[in-house]
C-alpha positions as a LaTeX table, in Angstrom:
\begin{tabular}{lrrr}
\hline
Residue & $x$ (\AA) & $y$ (\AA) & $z$ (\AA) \\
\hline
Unk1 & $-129.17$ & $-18.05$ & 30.80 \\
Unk2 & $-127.34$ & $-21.01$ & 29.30 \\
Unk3 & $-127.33$ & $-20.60$ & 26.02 \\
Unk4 & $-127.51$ & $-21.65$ & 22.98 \\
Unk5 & $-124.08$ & $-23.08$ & 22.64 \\
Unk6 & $-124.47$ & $-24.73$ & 25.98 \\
Unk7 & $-127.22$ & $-26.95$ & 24.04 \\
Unk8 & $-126.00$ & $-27.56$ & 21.17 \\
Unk9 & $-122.71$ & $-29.20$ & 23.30 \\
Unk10 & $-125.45$ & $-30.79$ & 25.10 \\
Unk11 & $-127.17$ & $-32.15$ & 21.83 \\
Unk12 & $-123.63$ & $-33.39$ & 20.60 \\
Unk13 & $-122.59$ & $-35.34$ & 23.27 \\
Unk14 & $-125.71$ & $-37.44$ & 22.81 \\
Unk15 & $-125.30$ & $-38.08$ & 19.36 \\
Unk16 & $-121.90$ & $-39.00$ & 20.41 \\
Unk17 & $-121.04$ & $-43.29$ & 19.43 \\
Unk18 & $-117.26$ & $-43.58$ & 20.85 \\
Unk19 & $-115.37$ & $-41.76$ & 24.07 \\
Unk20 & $-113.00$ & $-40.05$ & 21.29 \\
Unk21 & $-115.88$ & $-37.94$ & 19.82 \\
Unk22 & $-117.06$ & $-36.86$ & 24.13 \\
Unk23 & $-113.48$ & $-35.80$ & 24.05 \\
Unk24 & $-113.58$ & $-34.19$ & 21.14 \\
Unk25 & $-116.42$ & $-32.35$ & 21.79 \\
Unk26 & $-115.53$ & $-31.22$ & 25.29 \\
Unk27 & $-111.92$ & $-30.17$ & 24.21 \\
Unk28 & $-113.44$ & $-27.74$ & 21.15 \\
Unk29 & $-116.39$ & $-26.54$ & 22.40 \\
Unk30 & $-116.83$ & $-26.25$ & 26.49 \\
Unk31 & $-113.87$ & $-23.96$ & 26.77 \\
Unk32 & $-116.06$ & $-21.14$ & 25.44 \\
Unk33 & $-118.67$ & $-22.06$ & 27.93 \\
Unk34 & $-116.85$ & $-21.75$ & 30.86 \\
Unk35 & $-113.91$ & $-19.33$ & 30.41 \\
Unk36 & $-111.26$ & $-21.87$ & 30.32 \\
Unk37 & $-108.22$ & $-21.44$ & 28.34 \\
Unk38 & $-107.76$ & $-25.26$ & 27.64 \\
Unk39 & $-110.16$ & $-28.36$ & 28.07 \\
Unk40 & $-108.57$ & $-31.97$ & 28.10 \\
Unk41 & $-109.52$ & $-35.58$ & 29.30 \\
Unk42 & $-106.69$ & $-37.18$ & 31.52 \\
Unk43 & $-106.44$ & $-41.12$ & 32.12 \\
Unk44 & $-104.49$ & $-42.32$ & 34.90 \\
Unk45 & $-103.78$ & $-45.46$ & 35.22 \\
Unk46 & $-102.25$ & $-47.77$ & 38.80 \\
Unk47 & $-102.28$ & $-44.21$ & 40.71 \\
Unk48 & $-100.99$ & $-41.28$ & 39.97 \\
Unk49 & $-99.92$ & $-42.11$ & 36.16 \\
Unk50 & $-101.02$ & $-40.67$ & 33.37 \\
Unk51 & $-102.09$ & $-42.98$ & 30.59 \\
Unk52 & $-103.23$ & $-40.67$ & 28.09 \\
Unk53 & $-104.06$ & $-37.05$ & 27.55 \\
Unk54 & $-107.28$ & $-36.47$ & 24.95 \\
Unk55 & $-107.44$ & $-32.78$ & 23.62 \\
Unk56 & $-106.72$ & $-30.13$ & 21.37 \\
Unk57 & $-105.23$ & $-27.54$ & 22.98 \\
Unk58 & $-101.74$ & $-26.30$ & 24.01 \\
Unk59 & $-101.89$ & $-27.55$ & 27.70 \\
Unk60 & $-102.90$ & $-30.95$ & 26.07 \\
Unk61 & $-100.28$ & $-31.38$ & 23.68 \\
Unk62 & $-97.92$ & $-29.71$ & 25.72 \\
Unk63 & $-98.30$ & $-32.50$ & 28.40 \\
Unk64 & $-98.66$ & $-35.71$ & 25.67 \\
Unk65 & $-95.42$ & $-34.65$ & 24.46 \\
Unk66 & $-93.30$ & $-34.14$ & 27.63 \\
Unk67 & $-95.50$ & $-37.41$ & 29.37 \\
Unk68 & $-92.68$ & $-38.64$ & 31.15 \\
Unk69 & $-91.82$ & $-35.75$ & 32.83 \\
Unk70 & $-95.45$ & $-35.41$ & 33.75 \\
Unk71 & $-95.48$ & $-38.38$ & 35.71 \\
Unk72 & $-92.40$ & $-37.85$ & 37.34 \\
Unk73 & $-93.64$ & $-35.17$ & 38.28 \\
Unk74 & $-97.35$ & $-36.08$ & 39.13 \\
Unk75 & $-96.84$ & $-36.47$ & 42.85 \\
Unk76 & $-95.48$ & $-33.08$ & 43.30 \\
Unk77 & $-98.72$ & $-31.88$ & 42.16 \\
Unk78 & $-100.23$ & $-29.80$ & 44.60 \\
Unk79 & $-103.71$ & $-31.32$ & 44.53 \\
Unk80 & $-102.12$ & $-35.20$ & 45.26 \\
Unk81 & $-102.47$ & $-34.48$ & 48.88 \\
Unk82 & $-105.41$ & $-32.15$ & 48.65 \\
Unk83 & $-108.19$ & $-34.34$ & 47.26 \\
Unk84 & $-108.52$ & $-38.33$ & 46.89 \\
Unk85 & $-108.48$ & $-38.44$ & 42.75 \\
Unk86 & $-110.04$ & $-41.93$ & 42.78 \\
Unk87 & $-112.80$ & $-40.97$ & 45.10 \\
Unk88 & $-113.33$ & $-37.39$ & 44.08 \\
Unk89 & $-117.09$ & $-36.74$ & 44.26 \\
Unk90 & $-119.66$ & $-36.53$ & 41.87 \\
Unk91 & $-119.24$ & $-32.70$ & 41.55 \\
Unk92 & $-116.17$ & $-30.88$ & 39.66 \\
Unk93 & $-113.84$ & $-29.30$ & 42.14 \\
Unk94 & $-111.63$ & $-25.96$ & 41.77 \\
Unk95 & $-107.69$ & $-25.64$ & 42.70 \\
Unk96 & $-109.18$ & $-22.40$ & 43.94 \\
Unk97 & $-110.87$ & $-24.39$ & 46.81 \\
Unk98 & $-107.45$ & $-25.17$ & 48.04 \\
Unk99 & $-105.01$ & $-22.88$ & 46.95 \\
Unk100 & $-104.24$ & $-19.51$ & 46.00 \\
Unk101 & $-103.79$ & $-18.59$ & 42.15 \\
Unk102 & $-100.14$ & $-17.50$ & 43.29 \\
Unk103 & $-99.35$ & $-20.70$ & 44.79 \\
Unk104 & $-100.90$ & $-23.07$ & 42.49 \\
Unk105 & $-98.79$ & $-20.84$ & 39.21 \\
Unk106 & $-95.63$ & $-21.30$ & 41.85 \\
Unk107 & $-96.13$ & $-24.99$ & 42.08 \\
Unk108 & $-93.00$ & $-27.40$ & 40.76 \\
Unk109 & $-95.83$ & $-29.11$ & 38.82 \\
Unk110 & $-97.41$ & $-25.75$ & 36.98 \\
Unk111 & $-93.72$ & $-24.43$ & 36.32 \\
Unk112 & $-91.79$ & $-27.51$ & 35.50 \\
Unk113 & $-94.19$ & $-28.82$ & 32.67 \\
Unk114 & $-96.59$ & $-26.00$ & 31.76 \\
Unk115 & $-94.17$ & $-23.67$ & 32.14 \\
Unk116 & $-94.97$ & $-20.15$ & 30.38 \\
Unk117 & $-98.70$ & $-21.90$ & 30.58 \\
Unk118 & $-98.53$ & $-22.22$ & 34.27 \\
Unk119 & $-102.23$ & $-22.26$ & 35.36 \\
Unk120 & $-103.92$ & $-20.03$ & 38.44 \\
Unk121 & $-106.60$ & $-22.42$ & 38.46 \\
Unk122 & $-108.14$ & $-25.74$ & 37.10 \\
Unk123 & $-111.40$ & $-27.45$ & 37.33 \\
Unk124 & $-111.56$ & $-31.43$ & 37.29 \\
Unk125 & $-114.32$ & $-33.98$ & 37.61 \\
Unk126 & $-114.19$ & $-37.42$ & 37.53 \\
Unk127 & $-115.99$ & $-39.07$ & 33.92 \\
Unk128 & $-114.88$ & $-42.54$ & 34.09 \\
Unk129 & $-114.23$ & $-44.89$ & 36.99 \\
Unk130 & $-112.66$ & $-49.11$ & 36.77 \\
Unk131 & $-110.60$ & $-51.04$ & 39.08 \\
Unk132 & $-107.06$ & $-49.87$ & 37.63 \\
Unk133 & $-107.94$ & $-46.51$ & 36.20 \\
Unk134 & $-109.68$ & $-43.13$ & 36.36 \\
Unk135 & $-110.61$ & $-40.89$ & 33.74 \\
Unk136 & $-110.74$ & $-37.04$ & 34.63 \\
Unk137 & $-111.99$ & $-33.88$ & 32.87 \\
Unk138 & $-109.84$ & $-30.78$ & 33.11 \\
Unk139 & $-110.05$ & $-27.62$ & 32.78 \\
Unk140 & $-107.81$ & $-24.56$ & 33.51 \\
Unk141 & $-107.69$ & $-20.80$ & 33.43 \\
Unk142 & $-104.14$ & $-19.02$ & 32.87 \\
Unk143 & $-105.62$ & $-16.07$ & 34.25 \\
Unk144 & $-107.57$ & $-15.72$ & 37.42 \\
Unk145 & $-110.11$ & $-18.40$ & 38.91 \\
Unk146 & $-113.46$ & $-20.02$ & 37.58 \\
Unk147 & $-116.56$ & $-18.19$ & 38.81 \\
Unk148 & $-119.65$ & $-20.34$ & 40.34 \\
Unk149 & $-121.93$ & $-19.79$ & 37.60 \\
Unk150 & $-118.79$ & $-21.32$ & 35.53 \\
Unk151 & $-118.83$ & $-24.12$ & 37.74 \\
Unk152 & $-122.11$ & $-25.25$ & 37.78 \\
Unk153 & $-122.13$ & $-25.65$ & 33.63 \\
Unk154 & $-119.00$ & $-27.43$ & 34.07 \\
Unk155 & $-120.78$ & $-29.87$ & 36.18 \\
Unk156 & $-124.00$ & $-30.14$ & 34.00 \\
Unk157 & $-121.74$ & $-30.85$ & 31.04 \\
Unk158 & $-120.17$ & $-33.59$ & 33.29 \\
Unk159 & $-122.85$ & $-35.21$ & 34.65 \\
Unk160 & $-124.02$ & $-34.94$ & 30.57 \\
Unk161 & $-121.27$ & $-36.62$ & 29.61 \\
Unk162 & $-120.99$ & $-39.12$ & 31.70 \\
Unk163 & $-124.09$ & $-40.54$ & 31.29 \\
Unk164 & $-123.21$ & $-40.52$ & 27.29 \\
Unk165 & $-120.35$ & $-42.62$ & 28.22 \\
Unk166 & $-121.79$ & $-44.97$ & 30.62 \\
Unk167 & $-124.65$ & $-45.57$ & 27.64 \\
Unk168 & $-121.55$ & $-46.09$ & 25.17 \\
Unk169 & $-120.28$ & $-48.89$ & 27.47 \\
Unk170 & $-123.34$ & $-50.10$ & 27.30 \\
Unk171 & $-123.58$ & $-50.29$ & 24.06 \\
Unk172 & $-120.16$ & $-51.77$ & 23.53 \\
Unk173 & $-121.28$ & $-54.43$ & 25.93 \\
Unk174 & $-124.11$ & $-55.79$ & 24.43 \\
Unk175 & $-122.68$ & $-55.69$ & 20.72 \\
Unk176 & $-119.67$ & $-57.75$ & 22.09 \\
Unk177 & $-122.29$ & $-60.13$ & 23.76 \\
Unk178 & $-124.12$ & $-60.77$ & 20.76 \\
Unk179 & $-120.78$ & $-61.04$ & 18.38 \\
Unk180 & $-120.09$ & $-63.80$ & 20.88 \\
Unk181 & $-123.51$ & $-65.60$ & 20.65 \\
Unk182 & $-123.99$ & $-65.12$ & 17.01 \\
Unk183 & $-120.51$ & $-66.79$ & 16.56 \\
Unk184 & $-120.24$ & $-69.70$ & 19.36 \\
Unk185 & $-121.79$ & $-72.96$ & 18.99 \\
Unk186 & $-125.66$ & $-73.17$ & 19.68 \\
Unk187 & $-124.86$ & $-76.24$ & 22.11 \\
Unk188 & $-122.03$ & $-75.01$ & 24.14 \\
Unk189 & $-123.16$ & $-73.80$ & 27.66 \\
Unk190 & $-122.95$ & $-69.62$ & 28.27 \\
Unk191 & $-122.94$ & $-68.71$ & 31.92 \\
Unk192 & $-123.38$ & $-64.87$ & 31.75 \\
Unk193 & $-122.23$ & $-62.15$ & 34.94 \\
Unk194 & $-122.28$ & $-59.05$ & 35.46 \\
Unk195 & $-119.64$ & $-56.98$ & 37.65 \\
Unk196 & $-120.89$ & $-53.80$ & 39.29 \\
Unk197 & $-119.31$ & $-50.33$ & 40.73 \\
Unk198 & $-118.96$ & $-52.26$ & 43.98 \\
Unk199 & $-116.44$ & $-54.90$ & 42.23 \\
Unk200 & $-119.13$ & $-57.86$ & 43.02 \\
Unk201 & $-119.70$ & $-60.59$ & 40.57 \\
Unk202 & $-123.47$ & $-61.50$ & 40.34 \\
Unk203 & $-124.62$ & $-64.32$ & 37.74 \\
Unk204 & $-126.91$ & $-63.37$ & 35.14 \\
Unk205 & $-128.67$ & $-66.45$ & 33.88 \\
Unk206 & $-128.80$ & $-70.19$ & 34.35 \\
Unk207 & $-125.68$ & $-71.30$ & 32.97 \\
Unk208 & $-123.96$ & $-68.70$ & 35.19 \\
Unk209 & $-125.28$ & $-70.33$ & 38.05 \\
Unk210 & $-124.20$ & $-74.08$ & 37.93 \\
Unk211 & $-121.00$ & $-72.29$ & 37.48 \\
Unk212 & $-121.38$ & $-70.63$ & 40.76 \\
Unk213 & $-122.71$ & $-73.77$ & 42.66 \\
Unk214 & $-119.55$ & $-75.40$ & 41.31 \\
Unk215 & $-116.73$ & $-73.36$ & 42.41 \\
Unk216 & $-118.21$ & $-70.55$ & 44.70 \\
Unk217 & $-118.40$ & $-71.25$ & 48.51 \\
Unk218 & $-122.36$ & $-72.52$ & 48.96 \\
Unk219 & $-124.82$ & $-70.22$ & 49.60 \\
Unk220 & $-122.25$ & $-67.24$ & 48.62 \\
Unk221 & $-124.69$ & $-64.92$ & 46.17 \\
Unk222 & $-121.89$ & $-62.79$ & 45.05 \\
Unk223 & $-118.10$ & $-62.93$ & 44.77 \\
Unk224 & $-116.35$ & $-59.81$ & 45.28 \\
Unk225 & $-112.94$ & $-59.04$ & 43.68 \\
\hline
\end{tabular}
C-alpha cells in the first residue's frame, strides 16, 4: 500500500505554483517515502556543471557550499560514463544498477565531497529538460541500496512532478504572453511560435507566418535550431 503520506505529497505537488515549492516538497517529504537519507534537485548546466543544488538536507548543503569542488570533480563521478545524463530515460535509475555499494562509497567523487556522507547508493531521474540544461532529482541512501518497491514510488512521484512542472511552464508562458499583449500597441504586428522538445520552430498564427515566408527558405514548415 502507498499510503497516506504518499498522497498527500501527491496532493501538494499539484497545488504547487513555482519549481521552488516541487523542490521543496520533494526535499522534506519523499525521503520518508522511499528510505532515502537526503532528497535534492540538481541543475546542470553546458554538461557536466552544476548550476544549482535545491534542498534541505546535509548532502544538499554540503554540496552548495563546496560547489566548486563539485564540479571539478563532476567528471570523476562514477555514473559520467555509466549513463547519458541528458538522455537518461523516463524512469529513475539506481547506482546499484551499475555498481557495488563498496565501490560507489570508494569513489573519488563520494569521498572527496561527501566525505563522512559518502553514499552506497543514489536514485536520479530526469524532471526538467532545455537546450543548455538538465534538471535531475536525487536521491541517496548512506546505508545499503533502494529496494524496487522504493523505486517504483520514486518514479510515480517523478512522473507527478514533472507533469506539475511542465503545467507551471505553462502557466508562466501564457501569463508572459498576455503581459506582452495587454502592454504592446493594438496596431503593431505579433507573429507568435512555438519551439518544441525536438528544438523545431513552428509558427503559431498569421503574423508568424509572413514572417516565415520572409526569411525562411520557401516551402520550409519548420526551422530547427
Amino acid at each position: 500500500m502507498l499510503g497516506k503520506p504518499f498522497f498527500q505529497l501527491c496532493q501538494s505537488l499539484q497545488d504547487a505554483r513555482r519549481f521552488e515549492d516541487v523542490a521543496d516538497l520533494l526535499s522534506n517529504q519523499l525521503p520518508a517515502l522511499i528510505g532515502a537519507d537526503d532528497v535534492s534537485i540538481v541543475v546542470f548546466h553546458a554538461g557536466p556543471n552544476i548550476e544549482a543544488i535545491h534542498g534541505h538536507g546535509v548532502v544538499a548543503d554540503r554540496m552548495r557550499e563546496e560547489i566548486e569542488a563539485v564540479n571539478r570533480l563532476a567528471p570523476t563521478h562514477p555514473m559520467i560514463r555509466k549513463v547519458d545524463l541528458w538522455k537518461p530515460g523516463e524512469l529513475g535509475f539506481a547506482v546499484s544498477d551499475f555498481l557495488s555499494p563498496d565501490e560507489y562509497r570508494e569513489s573519488e567523487f563520494n569521498r572527496e565531497v561527501k566525505r563522512e556522507l559518502a553514499c552506497e547508493d543514489a536514485l536520479f531521474g530526469r524532471m526538467v529538460t532545455t537546450c543548455d540544461r538538465q534538471t535531475l532529482l536525487t536521491a541517496c541512501r548512506y546505508k545499503g541500496t533502494f529496494h524496487s518497491s522504493q523505486r517504483e514510488i520514486f518514479d510515480v512521484i517523478l512522473y507527478a512532478a514533472r507533469a506539475v512542472l511542465d503545467r507551471i511552464a505553462s502557466c508562466n508562458l501564457e501569463h508572459q504572453v498576455m503581459q506582452y499583449l495587454l502592454t504592446t500597441r493594438t496596431h503593431a504586428p505579433n507573429g507568435f511560435f512555438l519551439l518544441n522538445k525536438q528544438r523545431e520552430i513552428l509558427p503559431l498564427n498569421n503574423d508568424a507566418v509572413q514572417v516565415t515566408e520572409k526569411w525562411w527558405d520557401k516551402d520550409e514548415a519548420v526551422k530547427v535550431l
